[in-house]
Biopython code that builds the backbone (N, CA, C, O; Angstrom):
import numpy as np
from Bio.PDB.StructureBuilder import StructureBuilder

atoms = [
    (1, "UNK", "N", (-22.547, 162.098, 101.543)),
    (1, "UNK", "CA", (-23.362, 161.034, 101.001)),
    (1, "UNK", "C", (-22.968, 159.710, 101.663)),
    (1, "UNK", "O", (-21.866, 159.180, 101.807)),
    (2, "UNK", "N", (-24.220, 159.330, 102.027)),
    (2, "UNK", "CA", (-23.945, 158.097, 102.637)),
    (2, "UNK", "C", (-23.817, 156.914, 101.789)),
    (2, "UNK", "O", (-24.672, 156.695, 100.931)),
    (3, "UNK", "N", (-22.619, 155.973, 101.990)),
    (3, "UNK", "CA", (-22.399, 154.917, 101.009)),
    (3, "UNK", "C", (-22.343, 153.388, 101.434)),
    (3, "UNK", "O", (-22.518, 153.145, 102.628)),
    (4, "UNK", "N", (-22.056, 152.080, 100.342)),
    (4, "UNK", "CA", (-21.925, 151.064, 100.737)),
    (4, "UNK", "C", (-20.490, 150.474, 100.693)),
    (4, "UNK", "O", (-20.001, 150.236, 99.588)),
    (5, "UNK", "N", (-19.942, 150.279, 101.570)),
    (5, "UNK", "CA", (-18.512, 150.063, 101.524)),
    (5, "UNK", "C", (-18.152, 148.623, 101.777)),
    (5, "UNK", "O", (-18.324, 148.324, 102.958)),
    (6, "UNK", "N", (-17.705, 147.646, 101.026)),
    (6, "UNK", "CA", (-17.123, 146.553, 101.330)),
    (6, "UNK", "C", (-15.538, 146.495, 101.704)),
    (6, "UNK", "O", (-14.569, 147.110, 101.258)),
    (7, "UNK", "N", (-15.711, 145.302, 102.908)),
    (7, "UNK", "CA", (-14.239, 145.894, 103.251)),
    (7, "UNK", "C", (-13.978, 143.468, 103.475)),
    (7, "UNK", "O", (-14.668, 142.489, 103.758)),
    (8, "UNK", "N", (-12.625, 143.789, 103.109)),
    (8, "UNK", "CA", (-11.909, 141.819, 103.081)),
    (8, "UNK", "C", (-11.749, 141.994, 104.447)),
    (8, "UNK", "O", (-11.612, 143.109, 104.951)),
    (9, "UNK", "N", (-11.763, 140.450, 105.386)),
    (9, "UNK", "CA", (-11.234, 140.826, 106.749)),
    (9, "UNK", "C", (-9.694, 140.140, 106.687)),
    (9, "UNK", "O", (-8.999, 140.453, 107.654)),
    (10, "UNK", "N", (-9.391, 139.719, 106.219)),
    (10, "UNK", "CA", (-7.832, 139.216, 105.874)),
    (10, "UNK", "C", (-6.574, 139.892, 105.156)),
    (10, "UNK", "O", (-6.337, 139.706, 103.963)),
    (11, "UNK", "N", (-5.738, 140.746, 106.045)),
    (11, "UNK", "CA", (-5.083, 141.744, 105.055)),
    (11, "UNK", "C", (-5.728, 143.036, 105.461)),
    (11, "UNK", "O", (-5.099, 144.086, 105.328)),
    (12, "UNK", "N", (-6.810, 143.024, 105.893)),
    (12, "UNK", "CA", (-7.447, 144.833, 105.803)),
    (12, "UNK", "C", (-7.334, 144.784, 107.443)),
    (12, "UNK", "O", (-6.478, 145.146, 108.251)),
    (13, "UNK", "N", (-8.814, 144.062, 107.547)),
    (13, "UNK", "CA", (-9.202, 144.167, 109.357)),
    (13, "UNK", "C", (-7.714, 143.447, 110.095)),
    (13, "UNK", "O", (-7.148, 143.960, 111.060)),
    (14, "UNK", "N", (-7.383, 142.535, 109.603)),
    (14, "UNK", "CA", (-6.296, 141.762, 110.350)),
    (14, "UNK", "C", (-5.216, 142.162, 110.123)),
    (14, "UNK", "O", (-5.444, 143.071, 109.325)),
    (15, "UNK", "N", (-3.696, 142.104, 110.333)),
    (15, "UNK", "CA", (-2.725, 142.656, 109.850)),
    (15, "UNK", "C", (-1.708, 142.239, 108.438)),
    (15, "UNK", "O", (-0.800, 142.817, 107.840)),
    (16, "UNK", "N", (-2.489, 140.777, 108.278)),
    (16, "UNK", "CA", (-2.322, 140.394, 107.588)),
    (16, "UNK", "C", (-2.853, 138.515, 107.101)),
    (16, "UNK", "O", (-3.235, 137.675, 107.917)),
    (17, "UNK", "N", (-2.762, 138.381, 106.150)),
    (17, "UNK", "CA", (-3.505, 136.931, 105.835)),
    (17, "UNK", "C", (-3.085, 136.011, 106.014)),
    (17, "UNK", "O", (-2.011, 135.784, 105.458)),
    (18, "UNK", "N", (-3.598, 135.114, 106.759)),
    (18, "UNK", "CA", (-2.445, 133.939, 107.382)),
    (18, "UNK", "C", (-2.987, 132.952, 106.712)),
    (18, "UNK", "O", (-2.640, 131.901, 107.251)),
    (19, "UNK", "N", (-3.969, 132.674, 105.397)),
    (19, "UNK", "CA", (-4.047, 131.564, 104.911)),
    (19, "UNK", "C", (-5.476, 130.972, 106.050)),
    (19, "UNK", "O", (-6.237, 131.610, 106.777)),
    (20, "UNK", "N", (-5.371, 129.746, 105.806)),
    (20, "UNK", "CA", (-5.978, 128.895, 106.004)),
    (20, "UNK", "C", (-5.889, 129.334, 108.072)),
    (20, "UNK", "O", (-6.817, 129.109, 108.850)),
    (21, "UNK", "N", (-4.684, 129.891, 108.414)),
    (21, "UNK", "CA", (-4.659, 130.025, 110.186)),
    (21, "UNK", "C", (-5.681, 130.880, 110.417)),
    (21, "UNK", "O", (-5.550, 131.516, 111.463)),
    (22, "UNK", "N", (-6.427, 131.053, 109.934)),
    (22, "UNK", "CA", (-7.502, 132.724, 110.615)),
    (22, "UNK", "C", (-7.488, 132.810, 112.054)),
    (22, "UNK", "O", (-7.543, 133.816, 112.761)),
    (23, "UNK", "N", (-7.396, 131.432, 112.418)),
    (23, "UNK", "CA", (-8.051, 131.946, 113.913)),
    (23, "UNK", "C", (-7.246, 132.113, 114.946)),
    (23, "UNK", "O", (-7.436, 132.156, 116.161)),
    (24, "UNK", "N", (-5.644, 132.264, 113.776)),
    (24, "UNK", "CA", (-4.238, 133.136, 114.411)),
    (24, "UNK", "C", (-4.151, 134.314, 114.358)),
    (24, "UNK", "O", (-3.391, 134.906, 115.124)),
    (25, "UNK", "N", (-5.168, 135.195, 113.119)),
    (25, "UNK", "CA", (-4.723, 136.434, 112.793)),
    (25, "UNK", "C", (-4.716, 137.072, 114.198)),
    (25, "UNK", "O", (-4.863, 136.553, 115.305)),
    (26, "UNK", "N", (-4.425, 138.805, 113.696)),
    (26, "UNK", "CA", (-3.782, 139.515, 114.442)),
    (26, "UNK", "C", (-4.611, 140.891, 113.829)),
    (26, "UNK", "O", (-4.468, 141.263, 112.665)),
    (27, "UNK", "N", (-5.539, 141.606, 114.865)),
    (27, "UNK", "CA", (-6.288, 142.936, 114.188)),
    (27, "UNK", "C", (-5.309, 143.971, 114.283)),
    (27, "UNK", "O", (-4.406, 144.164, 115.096)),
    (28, "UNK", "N", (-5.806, 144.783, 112.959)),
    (28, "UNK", "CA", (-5.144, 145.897, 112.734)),
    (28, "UNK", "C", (-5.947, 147.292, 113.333)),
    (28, "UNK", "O", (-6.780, 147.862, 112.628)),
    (29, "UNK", "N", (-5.655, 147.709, 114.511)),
    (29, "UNK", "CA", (-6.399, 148.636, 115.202)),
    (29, "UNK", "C", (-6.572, 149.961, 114.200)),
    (29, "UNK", "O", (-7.706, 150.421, 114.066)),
    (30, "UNK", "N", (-5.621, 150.483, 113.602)),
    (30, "UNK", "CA", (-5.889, 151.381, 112.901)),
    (30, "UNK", "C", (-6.934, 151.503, 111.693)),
    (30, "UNK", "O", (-7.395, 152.594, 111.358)),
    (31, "UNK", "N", (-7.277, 150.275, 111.055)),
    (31, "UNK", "CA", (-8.056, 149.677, 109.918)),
    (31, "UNK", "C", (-9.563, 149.777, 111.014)),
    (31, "UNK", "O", (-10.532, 150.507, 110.807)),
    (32, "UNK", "N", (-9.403, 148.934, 112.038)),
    (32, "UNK", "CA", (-10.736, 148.726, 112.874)),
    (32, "UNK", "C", (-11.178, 150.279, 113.355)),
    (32, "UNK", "O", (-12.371, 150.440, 113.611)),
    (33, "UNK", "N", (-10.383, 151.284, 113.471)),
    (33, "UNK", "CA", (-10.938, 152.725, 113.754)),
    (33, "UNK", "C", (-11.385, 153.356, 112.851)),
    (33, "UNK", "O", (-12.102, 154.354, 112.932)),
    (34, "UNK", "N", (-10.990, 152.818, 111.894)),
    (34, "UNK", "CA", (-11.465, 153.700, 110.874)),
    (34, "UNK", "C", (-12.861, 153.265, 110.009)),
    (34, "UNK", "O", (-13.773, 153.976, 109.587)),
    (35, "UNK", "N", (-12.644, 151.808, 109.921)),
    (35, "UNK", "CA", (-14.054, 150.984, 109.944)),
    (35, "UNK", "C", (-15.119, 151.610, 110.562)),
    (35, "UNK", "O", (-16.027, 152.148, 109.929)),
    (36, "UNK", "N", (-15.041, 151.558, 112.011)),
    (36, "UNK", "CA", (-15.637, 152.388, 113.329)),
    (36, "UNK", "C", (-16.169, 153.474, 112.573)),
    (36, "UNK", "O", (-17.341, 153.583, 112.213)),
    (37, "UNK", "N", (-15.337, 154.184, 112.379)),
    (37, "UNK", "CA", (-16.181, 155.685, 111.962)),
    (37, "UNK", "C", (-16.781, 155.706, 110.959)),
    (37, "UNK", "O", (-17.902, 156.209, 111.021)),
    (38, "UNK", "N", (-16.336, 155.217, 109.725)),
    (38, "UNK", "CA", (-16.905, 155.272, 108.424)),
    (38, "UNK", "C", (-18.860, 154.586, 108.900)),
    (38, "UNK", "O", (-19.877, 155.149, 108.496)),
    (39, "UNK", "N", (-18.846, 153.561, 109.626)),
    (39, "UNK", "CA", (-19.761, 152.841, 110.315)),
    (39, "UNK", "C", (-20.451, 154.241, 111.094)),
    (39, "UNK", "O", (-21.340, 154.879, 110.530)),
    (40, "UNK", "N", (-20.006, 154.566, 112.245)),
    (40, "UNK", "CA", (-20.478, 155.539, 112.842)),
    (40, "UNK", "C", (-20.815, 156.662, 112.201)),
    (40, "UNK", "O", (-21.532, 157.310, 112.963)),
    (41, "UNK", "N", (-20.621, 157.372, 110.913)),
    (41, "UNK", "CA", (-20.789, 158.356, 110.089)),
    (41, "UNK", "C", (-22.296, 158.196, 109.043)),
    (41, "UNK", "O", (-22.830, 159.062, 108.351)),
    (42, "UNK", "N", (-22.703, 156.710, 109.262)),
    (42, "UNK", "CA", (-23.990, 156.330, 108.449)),
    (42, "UNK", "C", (-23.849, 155.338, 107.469)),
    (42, "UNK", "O", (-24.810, 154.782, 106.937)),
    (43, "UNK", "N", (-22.450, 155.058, 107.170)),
    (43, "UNK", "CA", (-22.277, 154.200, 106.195)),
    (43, "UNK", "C", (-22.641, 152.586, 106.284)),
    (43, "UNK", "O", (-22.335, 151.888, 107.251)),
    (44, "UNK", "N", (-23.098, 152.278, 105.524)),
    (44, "UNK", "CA", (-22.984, 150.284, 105.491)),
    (44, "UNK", "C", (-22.142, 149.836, 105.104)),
    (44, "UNK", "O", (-21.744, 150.028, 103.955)),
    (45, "UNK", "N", (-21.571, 149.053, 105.982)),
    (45, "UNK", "CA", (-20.087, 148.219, 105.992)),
    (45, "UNK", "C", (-20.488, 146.262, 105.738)),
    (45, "UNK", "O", (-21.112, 145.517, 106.493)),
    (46, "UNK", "N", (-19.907, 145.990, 104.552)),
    (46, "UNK", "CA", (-20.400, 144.709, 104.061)),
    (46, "UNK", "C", (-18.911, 144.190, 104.605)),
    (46, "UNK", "O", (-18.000, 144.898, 104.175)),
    (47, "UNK", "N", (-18.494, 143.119, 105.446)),
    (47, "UNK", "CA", (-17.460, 142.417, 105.636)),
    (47, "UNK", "C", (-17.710, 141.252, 104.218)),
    (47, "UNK", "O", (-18.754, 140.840, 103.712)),
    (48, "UNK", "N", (-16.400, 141.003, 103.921)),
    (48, "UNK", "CA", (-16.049, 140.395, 102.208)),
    (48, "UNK", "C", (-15.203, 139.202, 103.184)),
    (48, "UNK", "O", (-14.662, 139.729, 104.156)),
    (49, "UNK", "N", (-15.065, 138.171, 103.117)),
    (49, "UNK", "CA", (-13.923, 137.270, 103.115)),
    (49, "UNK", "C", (-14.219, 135.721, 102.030)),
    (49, "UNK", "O", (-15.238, 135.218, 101.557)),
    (50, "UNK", "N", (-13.116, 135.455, 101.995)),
    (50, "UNK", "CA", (-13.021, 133.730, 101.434)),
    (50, "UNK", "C", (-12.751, 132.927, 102.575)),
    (50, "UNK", "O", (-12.286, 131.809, 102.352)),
    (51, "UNK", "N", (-12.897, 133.182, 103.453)),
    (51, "UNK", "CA", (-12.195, 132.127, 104.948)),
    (51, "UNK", "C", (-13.258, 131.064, 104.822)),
    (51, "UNK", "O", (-14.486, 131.127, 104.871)),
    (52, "UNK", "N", (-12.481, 130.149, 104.658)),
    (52, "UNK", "CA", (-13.491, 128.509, 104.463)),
    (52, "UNK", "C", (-13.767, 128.361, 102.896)),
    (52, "UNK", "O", (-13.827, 127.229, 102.417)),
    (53, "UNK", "N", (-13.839, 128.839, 102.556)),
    (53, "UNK", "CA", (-14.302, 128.440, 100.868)),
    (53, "UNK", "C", (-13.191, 127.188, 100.567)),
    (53, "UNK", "O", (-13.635, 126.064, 100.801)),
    (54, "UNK", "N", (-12.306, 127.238, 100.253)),
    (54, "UNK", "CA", (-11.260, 125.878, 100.175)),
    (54, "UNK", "C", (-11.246, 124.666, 100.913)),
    (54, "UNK", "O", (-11.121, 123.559, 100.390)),
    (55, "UNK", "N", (-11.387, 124.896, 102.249)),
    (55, "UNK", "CA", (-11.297, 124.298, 103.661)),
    (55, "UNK", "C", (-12.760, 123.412, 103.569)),
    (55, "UNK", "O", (-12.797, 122.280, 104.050)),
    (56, "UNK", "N", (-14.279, 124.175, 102.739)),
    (56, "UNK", "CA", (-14.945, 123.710, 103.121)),
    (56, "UNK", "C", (-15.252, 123.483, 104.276)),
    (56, "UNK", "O", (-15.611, 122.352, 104.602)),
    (57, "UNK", "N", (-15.187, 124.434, 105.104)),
    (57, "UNK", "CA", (-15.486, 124.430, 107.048)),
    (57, "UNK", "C", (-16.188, 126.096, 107.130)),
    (57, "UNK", "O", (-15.743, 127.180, 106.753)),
    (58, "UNK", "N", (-17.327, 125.743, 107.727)),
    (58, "UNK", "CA", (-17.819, 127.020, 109.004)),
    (58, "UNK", "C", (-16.837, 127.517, 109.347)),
    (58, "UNK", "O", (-15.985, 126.800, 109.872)),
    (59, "UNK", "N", (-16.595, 128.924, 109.176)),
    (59, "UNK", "CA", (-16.078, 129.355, 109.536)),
    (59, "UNK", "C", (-16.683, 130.397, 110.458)),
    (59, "UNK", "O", (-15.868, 130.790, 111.292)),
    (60, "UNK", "N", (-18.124, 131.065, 110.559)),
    (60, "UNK", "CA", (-18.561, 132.026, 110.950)),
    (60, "UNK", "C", (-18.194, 132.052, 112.825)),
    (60, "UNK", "O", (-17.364, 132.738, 113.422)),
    (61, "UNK", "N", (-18.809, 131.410, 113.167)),
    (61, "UNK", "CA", (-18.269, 131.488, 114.494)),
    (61, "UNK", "C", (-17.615, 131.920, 115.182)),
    (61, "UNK", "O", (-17.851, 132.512, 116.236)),
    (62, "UNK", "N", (-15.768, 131.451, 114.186)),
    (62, "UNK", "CA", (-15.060, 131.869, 114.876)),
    (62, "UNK", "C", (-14.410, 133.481, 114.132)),
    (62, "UNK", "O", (-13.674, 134.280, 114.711)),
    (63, "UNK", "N", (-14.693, 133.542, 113.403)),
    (63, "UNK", "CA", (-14.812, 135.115, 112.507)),
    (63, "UNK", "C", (-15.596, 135.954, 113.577)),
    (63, "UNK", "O", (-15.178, 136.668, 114.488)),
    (64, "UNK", "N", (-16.791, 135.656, 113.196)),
    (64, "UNK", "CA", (-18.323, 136.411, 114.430)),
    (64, "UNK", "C", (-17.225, 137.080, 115.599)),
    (64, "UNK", "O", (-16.861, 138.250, 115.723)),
    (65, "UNK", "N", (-16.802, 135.685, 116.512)),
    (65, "UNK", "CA", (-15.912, 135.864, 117.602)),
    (65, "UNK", "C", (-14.918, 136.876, 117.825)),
    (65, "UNK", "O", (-14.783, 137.740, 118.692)),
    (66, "UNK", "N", (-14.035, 136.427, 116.469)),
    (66, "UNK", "CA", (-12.843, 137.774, 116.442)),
    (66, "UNK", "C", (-12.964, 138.879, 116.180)),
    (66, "UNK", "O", (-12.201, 139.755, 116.588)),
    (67, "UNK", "N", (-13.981, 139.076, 115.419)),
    (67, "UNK", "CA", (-14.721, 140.667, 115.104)),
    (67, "UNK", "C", (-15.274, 141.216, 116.372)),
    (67, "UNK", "O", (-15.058, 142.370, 116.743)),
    (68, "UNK", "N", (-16.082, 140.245, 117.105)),
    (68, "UNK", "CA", (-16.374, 141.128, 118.606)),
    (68, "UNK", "C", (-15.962, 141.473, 119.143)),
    (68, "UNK", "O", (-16.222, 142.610, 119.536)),
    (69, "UNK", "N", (-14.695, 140.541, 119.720)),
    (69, "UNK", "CA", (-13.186, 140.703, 120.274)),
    (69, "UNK", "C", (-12.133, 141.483, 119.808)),
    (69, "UNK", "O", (-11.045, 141.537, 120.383)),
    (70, "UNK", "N", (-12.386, 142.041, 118.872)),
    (70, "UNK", "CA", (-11.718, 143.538, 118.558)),
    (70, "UNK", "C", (-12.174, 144.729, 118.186)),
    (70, "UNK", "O", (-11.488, 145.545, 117.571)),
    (71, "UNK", "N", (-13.614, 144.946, 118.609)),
    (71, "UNK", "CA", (-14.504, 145.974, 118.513)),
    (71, "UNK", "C", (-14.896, 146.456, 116.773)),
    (71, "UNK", "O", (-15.687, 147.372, 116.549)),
]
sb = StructureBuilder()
sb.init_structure("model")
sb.init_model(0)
sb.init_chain("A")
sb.init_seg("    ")
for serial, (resi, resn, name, xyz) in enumerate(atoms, 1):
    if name == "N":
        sb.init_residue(resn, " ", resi, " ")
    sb.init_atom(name, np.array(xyz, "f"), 0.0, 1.0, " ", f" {name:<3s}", serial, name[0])
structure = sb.get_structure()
């Protein structure tokens, strides 16, 4: 059965949450393969974050960016 899966990118996709640094994090390849497949298997993958909500700043850009840049 195909499902809807939300996944945080801070802590899950990344290796961990650096706060307010996002655009220090560091991807967690094993999290991103498995993303990959669950994705590749039919599923819808909702990315979840708070990055900017406090900051009040765009953040998409550079999120968009790092998600491409680590497949």
């Amino acid at each position: 059965m195909k499902k809807i899966i939300a996944i945080d990118i801070d802590g899950v996709i990344t290796l961990e949450d650096l706060g307010p640094d996002f655009d220090k994090a560091v991807p967690n390849p094993e999290a991103i393969r498995l993303i990959n497949k669950l994705y590749d298997e039919g599923n819808t993958i909702v990315l979840w974050t708070a990055r900017g909500v406090f900051r009040h700043k765009d953040v998409w850009n550079i999120t968009r960016q790092q998600l491409k840049n680590w497949g």
